[in-house]
py3Dmol code that shows the C-alpha trace and the ligand (Angstrom):
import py3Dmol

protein = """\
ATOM      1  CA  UNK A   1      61.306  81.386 178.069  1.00  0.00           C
ATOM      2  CA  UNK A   2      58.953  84.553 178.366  1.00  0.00           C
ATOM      3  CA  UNK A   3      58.942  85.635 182.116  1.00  0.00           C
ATOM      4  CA  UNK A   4      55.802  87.871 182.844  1.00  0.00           C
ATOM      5  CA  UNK A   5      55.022  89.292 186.228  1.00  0.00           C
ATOM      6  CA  UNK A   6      51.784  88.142 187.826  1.00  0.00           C
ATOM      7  CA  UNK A   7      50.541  91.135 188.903  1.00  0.00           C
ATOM      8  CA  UNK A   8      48.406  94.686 189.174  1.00  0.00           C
ATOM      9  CA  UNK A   9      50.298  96.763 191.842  1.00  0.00           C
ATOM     10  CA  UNK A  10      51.923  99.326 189.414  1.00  0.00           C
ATOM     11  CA  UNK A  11      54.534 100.177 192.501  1.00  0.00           C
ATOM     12  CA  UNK A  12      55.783  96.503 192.346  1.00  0.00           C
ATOM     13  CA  UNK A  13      55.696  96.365 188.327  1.00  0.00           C
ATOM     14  CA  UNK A  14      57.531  99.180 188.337  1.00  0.00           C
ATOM     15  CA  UNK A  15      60.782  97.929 190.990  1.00  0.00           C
ATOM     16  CA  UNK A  16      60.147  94.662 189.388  1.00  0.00           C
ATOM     17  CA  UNK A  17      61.368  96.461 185.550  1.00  0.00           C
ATOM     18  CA  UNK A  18      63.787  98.680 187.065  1.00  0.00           C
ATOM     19  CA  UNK A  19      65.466  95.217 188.288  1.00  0.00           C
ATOM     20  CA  UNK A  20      64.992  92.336 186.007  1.00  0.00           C
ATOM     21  CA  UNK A  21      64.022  91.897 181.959  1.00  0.00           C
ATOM     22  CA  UNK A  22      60.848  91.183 182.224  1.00  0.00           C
ATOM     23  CA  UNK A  23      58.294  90.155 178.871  1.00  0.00           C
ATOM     24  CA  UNK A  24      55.186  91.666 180.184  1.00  0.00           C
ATOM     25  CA  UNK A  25      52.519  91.505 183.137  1.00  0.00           C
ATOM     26  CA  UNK A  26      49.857  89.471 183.353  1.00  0.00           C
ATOM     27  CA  UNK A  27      46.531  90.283 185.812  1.00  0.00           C
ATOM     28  CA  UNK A  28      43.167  88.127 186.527  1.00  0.00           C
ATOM     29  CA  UNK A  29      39.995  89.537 188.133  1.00  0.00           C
ATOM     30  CA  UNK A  30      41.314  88.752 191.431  1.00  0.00           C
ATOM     31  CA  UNK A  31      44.643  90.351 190.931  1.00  0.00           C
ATOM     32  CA  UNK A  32      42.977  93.608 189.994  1.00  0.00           C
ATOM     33  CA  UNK A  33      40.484  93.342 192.978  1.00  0.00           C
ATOM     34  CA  UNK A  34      43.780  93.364 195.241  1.00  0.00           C
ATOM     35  CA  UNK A  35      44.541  96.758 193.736  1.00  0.00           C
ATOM     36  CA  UNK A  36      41.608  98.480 195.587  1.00  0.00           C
ATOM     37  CA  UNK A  37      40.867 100.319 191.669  1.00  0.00           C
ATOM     38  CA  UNK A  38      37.325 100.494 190.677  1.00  0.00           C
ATOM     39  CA  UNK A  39      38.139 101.335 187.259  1.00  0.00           C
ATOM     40  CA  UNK A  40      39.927  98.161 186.324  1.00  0.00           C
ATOM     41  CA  UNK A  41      40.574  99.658 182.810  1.00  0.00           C
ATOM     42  CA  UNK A  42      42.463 102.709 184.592  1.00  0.00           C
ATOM     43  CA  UNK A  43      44.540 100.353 186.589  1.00  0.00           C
ATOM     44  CA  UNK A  44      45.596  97.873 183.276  1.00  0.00           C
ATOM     45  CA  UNK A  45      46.478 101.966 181.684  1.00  0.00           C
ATOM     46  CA  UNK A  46      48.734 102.421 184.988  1.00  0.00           C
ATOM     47  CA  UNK A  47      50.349  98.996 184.485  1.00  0.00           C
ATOM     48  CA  UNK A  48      50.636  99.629 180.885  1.00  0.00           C
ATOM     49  CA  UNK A  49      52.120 103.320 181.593  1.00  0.00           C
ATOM     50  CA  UNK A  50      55.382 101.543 183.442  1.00  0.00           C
ATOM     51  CA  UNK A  51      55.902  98.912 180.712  1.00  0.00           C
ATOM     52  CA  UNK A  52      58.625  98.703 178.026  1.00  0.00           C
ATOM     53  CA  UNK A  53      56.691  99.466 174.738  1.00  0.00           C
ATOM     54  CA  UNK A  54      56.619  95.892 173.343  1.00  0.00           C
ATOM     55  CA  UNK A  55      55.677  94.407 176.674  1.00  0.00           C
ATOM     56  CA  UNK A  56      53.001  92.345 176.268  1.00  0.00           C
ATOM     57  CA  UNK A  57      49.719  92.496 178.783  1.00  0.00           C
ATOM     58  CA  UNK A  58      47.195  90.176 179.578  1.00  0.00           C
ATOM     59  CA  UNK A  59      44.022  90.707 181.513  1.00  0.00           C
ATOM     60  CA  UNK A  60      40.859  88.662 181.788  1.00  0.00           C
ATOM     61  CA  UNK A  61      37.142  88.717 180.490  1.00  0.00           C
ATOM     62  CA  UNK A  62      34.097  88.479 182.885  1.00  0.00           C
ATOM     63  CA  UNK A  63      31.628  87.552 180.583  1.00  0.00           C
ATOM     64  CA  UNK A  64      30.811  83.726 180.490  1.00  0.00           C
ATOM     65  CA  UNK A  65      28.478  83.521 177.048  1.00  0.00           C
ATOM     66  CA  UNK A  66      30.340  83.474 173.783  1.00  0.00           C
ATOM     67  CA  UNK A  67      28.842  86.527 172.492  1.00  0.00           C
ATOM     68  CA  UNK A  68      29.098  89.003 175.133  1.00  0.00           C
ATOM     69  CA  UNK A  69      33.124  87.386 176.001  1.00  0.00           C
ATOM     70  CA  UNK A  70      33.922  88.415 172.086  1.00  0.00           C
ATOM     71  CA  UNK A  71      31.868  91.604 173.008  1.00  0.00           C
ATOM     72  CA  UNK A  72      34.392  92.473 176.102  1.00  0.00           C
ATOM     73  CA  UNK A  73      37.594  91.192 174.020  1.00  0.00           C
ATOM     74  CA  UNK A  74      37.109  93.662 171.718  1.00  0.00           C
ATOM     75  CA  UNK A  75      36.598  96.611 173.847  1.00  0.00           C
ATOM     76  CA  UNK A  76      39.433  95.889 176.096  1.00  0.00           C
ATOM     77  CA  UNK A  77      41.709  95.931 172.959  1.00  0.00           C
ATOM     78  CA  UNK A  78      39.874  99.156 171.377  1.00  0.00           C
ATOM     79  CA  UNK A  79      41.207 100.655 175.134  1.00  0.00           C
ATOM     80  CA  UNK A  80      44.240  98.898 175.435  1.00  0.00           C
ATOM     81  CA  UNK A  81      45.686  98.281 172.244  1.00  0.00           C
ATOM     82  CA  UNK A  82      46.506  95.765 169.919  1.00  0.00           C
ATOM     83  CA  UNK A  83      49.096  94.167 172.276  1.00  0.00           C
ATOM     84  CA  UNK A  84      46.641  92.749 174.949  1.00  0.00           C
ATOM     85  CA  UNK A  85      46.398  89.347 175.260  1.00  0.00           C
ATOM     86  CA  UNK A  86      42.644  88.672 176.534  1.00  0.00           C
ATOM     87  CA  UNK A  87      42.385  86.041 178.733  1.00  0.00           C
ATOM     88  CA  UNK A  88      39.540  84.191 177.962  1.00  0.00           C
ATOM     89  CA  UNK A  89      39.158  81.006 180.335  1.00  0.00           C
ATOM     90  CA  UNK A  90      38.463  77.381 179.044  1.00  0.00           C
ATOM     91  CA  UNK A  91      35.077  76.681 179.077  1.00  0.00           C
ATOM     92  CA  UNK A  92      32.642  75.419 176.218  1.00  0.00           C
ATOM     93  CA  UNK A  93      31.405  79.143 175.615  1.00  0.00           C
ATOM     94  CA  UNK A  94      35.167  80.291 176.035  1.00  0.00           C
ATOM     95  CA  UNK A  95      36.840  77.979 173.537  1.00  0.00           C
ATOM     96  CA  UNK A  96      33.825  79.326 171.111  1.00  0.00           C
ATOM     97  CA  UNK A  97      34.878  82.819 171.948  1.00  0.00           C
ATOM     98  CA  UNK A  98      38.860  82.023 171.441  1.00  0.00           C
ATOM     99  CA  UNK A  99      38.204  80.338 168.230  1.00  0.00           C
ATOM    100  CA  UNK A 100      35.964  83.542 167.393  1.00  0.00           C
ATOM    101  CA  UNK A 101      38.386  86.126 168.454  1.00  0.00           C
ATOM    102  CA  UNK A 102      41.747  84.294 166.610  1.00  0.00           C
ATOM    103  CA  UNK A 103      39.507  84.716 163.390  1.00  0.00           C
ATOM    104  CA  UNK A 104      39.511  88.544 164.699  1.00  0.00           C
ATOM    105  CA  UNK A 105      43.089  88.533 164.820  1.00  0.00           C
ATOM    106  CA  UNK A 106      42.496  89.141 168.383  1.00  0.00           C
ATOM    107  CA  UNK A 107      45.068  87.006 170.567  1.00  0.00           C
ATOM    108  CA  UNK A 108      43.498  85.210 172.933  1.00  0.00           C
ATOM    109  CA  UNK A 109      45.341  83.384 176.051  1.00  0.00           C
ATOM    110  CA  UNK A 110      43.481  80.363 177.432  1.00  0.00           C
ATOM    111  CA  UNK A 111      42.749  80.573 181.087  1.00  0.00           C
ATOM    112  CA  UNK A 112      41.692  78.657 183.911  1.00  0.00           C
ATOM    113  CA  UNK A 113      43.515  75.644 182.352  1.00  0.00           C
ATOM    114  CA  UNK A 114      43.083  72.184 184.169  1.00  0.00           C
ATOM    115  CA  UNK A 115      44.178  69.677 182.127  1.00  0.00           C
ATOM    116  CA  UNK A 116      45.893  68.395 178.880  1.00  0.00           C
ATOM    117  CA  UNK A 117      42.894  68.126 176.520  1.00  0.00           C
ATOM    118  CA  UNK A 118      40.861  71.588 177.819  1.00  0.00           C
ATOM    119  CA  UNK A 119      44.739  73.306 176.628  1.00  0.00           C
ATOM    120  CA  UNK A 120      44.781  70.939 173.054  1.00  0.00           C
ATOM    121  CA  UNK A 121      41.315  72.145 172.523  1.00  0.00           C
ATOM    122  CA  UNK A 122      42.184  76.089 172.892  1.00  0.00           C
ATOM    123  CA  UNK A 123      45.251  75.310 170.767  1.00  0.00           C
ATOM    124  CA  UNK A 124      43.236  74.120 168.130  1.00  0.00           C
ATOM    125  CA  UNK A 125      40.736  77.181 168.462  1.00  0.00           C
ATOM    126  CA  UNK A 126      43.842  79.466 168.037  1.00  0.00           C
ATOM    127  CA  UNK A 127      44.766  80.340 171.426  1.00  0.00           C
ATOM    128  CA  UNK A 128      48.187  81.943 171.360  1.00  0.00           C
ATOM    129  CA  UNK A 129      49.129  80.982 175.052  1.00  0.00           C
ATOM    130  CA  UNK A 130      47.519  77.660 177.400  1.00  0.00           C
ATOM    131  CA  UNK A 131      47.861  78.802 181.069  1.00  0.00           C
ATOM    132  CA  UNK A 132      47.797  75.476 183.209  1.00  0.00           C
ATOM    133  CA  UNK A 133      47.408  76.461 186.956  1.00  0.00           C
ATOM    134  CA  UNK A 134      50.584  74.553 187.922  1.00  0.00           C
ATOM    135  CA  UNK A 135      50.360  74.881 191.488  1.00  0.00           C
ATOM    136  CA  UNK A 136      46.441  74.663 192.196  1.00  0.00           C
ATOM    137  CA  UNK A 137      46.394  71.034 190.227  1.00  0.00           C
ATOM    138  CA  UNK A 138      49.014  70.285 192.824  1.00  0.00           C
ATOM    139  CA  UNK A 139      46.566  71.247 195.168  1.00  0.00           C
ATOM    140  CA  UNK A 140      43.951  69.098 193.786  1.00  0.00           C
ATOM    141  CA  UNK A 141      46.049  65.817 194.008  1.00  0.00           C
ATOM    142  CA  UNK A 142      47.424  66.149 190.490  1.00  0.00           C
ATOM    143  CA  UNK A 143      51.186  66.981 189.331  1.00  0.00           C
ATOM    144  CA  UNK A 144      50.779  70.713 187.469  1.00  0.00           C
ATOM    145  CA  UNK A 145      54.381  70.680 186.490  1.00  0.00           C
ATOM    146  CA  UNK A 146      53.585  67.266 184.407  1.00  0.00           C
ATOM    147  CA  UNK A 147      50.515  68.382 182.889  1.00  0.00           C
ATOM    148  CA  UNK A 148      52.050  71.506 181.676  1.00  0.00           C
ATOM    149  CA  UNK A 149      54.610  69.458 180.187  1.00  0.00           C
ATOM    150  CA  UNK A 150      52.240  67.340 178.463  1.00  0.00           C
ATOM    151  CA  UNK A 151      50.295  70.381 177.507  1.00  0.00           C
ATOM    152  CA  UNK A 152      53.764  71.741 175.523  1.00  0.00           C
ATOM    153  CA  UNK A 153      54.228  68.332 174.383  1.00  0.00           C
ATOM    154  CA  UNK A 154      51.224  67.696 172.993  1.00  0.00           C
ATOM    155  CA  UNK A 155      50.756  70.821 171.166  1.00  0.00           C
ATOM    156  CA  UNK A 156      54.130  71.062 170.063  1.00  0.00           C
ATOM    157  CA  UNK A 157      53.864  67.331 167.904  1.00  0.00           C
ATOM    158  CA  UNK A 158      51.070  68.973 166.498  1.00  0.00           C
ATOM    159  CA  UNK A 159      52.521  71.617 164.898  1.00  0.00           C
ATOM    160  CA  UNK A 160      50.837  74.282 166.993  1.00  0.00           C
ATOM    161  CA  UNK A 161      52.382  77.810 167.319  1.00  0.00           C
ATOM    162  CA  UNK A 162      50.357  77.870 170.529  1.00  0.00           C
ATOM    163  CA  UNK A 163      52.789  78.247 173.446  1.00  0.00           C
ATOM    164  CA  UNK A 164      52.250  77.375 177.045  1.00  0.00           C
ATOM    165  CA  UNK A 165      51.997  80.206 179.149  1.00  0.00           C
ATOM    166  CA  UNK A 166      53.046  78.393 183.106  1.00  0.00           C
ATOM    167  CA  UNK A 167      50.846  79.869 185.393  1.00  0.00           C
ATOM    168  CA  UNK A 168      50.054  79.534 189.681  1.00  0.00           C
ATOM    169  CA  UNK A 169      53.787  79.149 190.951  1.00  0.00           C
ATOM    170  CA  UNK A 170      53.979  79.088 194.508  1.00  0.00           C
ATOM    171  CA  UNK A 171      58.345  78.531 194.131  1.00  0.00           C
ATOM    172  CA  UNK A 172      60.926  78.470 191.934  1.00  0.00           C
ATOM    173  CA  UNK A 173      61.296  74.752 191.250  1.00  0.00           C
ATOM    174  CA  UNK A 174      57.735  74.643 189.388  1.00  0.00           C
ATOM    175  CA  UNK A 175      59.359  77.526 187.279  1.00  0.00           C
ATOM    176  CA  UNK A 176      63.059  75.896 186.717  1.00  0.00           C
ATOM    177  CA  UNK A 177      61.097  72.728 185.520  1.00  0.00           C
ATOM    178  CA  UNK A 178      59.009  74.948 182.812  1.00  0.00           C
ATOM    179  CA  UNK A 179      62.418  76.630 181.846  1.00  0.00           C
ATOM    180  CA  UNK A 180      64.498  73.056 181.411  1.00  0.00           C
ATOM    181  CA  UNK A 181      61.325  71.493 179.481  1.00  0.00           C
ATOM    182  CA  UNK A 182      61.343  74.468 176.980  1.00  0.00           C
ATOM    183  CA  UNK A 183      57.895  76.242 177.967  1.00  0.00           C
ATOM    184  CA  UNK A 184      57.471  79.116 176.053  1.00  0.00           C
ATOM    185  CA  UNK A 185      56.400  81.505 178.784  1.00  0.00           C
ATOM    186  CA  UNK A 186      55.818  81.733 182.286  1.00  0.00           C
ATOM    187  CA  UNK A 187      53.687  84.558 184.361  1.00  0.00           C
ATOM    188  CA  UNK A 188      55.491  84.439 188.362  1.00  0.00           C
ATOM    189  CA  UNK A 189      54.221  86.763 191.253  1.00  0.00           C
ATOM    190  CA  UNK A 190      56.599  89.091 192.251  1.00  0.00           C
ATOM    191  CA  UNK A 191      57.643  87.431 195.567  1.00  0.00           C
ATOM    192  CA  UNK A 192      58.454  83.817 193.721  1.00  0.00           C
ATOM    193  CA  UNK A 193      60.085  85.930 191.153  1.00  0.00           C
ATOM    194  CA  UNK A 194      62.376  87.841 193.617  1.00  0.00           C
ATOM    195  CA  UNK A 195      62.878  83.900 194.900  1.00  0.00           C
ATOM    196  CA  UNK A 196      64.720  83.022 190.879  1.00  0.00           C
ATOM    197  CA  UNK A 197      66.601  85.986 190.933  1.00  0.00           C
ATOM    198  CA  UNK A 198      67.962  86.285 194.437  1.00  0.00           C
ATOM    199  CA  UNK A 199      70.349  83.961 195.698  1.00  0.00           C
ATOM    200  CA  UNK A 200      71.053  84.678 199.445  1.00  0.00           C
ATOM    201  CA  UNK A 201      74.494  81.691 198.953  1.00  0.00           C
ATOM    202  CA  UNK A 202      75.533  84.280 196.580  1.00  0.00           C
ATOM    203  CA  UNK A 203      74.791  87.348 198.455  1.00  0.00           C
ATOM    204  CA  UNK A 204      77.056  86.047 201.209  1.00  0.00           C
ATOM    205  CA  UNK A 205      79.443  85.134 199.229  1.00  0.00           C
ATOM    206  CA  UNK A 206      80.258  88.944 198.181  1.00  0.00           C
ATOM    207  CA  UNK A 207      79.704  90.022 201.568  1.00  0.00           C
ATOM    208  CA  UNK A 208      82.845  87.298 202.222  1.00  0.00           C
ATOM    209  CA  UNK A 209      84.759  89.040 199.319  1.00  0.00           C
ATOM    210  CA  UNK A 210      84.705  92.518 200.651  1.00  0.00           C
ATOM    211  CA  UNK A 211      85.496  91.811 204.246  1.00  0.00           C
ATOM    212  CA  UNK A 212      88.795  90.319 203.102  1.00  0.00           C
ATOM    213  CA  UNK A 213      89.212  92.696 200.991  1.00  0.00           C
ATOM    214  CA  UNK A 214      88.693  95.247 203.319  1.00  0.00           C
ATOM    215  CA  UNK A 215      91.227  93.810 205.884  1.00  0.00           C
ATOM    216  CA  UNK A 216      93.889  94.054 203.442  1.00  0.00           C
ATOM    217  CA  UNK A 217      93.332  96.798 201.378  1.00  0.00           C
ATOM    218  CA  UNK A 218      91.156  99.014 203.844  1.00  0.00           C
ATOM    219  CA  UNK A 219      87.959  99.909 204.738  1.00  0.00           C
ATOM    220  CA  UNK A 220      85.558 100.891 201.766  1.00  0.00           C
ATOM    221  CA  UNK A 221      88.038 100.298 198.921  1.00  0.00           C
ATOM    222  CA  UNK A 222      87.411  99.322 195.111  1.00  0.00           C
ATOM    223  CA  UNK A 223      89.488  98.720 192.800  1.00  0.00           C
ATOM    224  CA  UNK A 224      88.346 102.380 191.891  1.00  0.00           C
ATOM    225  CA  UNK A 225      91.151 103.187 194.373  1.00  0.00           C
ATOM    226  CA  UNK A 226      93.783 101.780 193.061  1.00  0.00           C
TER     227      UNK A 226
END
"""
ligand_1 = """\
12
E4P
C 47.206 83.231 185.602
O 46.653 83.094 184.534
C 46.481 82.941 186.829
O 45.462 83.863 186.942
C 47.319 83.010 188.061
O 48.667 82.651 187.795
C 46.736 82.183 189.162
O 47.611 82.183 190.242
P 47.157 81.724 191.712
O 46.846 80.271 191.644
O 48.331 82.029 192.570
O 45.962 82.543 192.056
"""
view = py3Dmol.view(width=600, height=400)
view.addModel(protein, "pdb")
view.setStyle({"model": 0}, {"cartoon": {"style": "trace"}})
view.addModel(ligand_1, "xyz")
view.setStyle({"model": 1}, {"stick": {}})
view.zoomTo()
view.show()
């Protein structure tokens, strides 16, 4: 499963790669708002700038008709290069514009997914990634960890390449379910991704080692010392 960071702040991306393998970074227009950058292009640069080369980035279009969405895909590959995934969200003028763009050889990742058949329809325009909002359906009444199961179930029996892309995690349970169904990819913020990697049991646990340790074999002594 592809873990991406849900994120703009280029401080955070960066402590976030020094730390974990990560797949890539993933923004929306209300990520890069939080930045505080005017020049949202300059900002996706700086998060590009402190990512491993085959990384993969996604960021968003603004436009809502077909035309001038497939206008803004291609200029935000022409700045950021081939490997930009442009979000383009799942509306009847977006799935136009993701079927128009795959033609392109331009990947598209459906956005703003709410439900099984909006996702089977970007499949079948050529989407590359389906992001179901897991945790905002929850909000709505439905179960987002189902439908994105359904979502990689559906497209998977038929034949699609098309992955799902989990998106909206507000904790690491809505993620381990993604990784034990088989979900292709998931995008995490960096607080619910510190939440998979850290284990506070564990943490203790060593802390437990080296005061016994300690009491036997003296203070602030590895095996380096012996
Ligand atoms: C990703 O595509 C979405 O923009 C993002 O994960 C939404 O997360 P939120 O529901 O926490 O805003």
């Amino acid at each position: 499963m592809l873990i991406l960071i849900d994120d703009a702040d280029v401080t955070k991306i960066k402590e976030l790669y020094a730390k974990y393998p990560y797949d890539g970074v993933t923004t929306n227009p209300t990520i890069l708002s939080k930045t505080g950058n005017p020049d949202p292009m300059d900002q996706l640069k700086k998060i590009q700038s402190v990512m491993p080369k085959d990384a993969m980035l996604h960021a968003q279009v603004l436009s809502t008709e077909t035309e001038d969405m497939v206008r803004e895909a291609r200029h935000m590959v022409s700045v950021l290069g081939e490997n930009t995934y442009i979000k383009v969200p799942v509306t009847a003028n977006g799935l136009k514009a993701i079927d128009i763009l795959a033609k392109e050889g331009i990947s598209a990742t459906a956005t703003a997914v709410y439900g099984v058949m909006p996702a089977f329809m970007a499949a079948k325009a050529g989407a590359k990634f389906l992001a179901p909002y897991v945790n905002r359906l929850d909000n709505l009444g439905y179960d987002g960890v189902q439908t994105a199961k359904d979502i990689h179930t559906m497209i998977k029996a038929s034949g699609y390449e098309t992955e799902v892309l989990g998106a909206s995690f507000k904790n690491s349970q809505q993620v381990l379910e993604m990784g034990k169904f088989g979900i292709g990819a998931v995008t995490v913020n960096p607080d619910t991704l510190k939440s998979l990697a850290l284990n506070q049991v564990a943490e203790k646990a060593v802390q437990d080692f080296i005061r016994d340790f300690e009491g036997c074999c003296g203070e602030g002594k590895t095996m380096l010392d012996f």
